[in-house]
N, C-alpha and C positions, 0 to 999 in steps of 0.2 A: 673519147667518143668516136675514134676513127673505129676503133677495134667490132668484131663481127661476130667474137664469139666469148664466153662468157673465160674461157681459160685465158684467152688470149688478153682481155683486160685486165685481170687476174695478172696474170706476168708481167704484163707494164707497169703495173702499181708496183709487183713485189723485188722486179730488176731494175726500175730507172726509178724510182724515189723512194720505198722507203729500206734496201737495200740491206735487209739482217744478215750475219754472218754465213748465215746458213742457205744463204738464196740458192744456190745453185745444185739443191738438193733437189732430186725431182720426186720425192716424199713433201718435202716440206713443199712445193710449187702444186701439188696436186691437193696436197691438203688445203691451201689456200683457196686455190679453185671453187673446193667443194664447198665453201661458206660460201660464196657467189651462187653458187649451184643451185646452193639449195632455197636463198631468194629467191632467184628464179622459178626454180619448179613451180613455188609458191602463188606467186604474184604475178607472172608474167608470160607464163603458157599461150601461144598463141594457138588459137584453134578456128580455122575455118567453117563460115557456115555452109552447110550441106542440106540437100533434098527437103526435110519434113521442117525445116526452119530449125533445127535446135543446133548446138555447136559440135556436135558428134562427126567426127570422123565418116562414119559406119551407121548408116540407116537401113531402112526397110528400102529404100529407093536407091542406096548406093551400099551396097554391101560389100564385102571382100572377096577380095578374087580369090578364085575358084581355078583348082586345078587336080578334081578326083583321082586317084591314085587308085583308078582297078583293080590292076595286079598285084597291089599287095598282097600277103598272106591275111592282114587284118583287114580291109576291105571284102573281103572274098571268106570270110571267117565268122565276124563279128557282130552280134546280133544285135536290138533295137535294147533300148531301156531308160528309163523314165528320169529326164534330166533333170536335178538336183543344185547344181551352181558349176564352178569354174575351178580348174587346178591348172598352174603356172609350171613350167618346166624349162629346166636349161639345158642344151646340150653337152655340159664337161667337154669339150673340145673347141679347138681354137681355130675356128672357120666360118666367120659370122653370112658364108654366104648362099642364098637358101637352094641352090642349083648340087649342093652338096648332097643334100636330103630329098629334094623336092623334084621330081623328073614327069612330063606326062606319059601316058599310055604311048603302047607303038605307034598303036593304029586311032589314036582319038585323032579326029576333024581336026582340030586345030593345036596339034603338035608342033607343025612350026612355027606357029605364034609364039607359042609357051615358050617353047626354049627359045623363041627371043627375048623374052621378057624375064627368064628364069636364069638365062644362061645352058650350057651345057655341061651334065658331070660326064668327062671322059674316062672317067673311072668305072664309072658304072657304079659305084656302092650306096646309091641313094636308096631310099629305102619304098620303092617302088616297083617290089619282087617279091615273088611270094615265100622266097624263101629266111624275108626278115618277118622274124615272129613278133612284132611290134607292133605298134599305131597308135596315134594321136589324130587330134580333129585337124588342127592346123598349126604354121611355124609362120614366124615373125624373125625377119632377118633383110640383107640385101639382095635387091633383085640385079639382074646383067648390069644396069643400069646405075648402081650404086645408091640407089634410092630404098630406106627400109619402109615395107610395106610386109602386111599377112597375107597369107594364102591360106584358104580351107581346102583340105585334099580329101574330106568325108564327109557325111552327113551327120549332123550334129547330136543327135539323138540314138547315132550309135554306140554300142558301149564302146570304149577305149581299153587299150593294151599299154597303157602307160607307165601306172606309178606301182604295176606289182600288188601284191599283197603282203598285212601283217596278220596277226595274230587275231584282230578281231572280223577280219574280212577284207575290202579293195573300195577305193575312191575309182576304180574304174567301174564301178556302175552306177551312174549318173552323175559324173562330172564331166562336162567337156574340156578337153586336155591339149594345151597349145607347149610346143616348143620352142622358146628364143634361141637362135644362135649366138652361140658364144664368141668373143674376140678372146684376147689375153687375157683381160677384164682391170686393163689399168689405160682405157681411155673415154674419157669422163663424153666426150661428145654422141661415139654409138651407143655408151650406156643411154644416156639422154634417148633419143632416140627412141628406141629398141623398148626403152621403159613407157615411154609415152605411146608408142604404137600399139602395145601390150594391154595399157590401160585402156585404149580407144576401142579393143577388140571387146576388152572384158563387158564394157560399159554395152557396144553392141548387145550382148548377149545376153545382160541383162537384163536389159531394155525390150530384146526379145522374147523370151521366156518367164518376164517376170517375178525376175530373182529380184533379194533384195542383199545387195551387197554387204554391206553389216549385218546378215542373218545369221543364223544358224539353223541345221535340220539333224534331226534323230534319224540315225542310219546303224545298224544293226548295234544299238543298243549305245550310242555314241553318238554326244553331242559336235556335230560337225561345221564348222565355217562354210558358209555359202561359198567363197574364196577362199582357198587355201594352194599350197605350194604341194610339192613332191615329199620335201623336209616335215612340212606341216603334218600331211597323210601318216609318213613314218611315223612322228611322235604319237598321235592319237592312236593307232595300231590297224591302223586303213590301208600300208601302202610298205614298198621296202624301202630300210634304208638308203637313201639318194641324197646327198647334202642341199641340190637345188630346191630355190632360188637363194637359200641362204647366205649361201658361198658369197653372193655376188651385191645383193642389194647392199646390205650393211656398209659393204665400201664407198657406197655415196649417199649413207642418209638414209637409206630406206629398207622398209618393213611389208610385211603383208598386212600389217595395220597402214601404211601410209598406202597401198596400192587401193584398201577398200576405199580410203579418205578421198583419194584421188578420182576413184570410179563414181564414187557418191555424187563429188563434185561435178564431174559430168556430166551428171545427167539430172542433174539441178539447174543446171545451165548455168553454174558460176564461174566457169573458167570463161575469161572474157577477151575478147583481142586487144592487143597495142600496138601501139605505133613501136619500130625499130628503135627511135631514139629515146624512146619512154623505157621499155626494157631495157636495155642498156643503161639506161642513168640509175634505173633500180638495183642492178648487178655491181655498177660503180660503188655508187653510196654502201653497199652492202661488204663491197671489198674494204672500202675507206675505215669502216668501222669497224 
């Protein structure tokens, strides 16, 4: 009960008592995790109450931060169209931090703010140039601060330059399109994170636009998920091949059926708060068994 995080009680259990042969495999110590993990996910979400009373992250009265990306080539490109639902995206790169991608304007008012809060790319290859032919609505990653939080860097309602095109047309006209950054994708706590911040946006968005997260809509001839991934797009014939978020979820349990579950849940208002030592004793009991 001292322990703080769901791995780390996880490993007390699996090195000082019940001690398999195989303890010191960090397969087998992460697999174990992930049964704790995913009690938790479950049961024990903590989510603060915000603005309109409901347990949402992300309201009309606290929305996500904002940091338009003018200069992009998709900003500066990409016209209006009739939003539809949500597509999830992963970066394939191992740099979960959002100053990589995310930079403001030269000249916007509060430039120096942002890159305090963003950090600074002294690379320069963030994607806040016109001469990347991309765009998404917004990314979910770490801010300077190590804290993951979303940024919107467009207006929502514009089309997106995201998931490509297949054969039967593009999920970039009317989905709005977010990118997680990626770590290595073998540590269970940013996943955590990154996944829950993910879902906080989606729920925003539905809640705004009046999606219905377990839907479906007919889109050029194609039964389409309200939610869907980069992966998802491809299969249906909406998008290019991308393996995201596929890649990534599966290693801890999760689905774009558990993301809809989870968004649903949200905005039901069943995710409920706990006390520290409530969650915890849930995550124990979960590991014990």
């Amino acid at each position: 009960m001292t322990t703080t995080s769901v791995r780390e009680a996880s490993d007390a259990v699996l090195l000082q008592f019940e001690r398999p042969a195989k303890m010191n495999d960090p397969a087998v110590q992460q697999k174990r995790a992930g049964y704790g993990q995913n009690y938790y996910n479950q049961f024990a979400i903590m989510a603060a109450e915000k603005g309109d009373g409901s347990k949402m992250k992300y309201t009309s009265t606290n929305p996500p931060m904002k940091c338009f990306m003018r200069q992009s080539s998709w900003y500066k490109g990409a016209g209006k169209t009739t939003i539809r639902g949500v597509l999830w995206h992963s970066t394939g790169a191992n740099n979960p931090n959002l100053k990589r991608y995310v930079q403001p304007d030269d000249n916007t008012a509060d430039r120096a703010k942002m890159l305090e809060l963003l950090g600074v790319n002294k690379s320069g290859n963030d994607w806040n140039h016109i001469s990347r032919e991309a765009g998404v609505h917004a990314w979910v990653g770490k801010l300077a601060s190590g804290e993951v939080a979303s940024v919107q860097v467009g207006d929502w309602d514009k089309k997106a330059w995201g998931c490509g095109s297949g054969k039967k047309g593009s999920c970039n006209n009317g989905w709005i399109q977010f990118e997680i950054c990626e770590d290595n994708l073998s540590d269970p706590v940013y996943f955590e994170k990154v996944y829950r911040e993910a879902v906080e946006l989606t729920a925003y968005l539905c809640k705004l636009y009046n999606l219905d997260p377990q839907g479906t809509v007919t889109y050029s001839g194609v039964r389409v998920p309200v939610i869907l991934c980069h992966q998802d797009s491809y299969q249906i014939g909406l998008g290019s091949n991308h393996g995201d978020v596929l890649h990534w979820l599966p290693k801890y349990g999760k689905s774009m059926q558990t993301v809809r579950d989870d968004v649903s849940a949200l905005l039901a208002g069943t995710n409920t708060n706990k006390e520290e030592d409530s969650y915890l004793e849930l995550v124990l009991i979960s590991i014990l068994v």
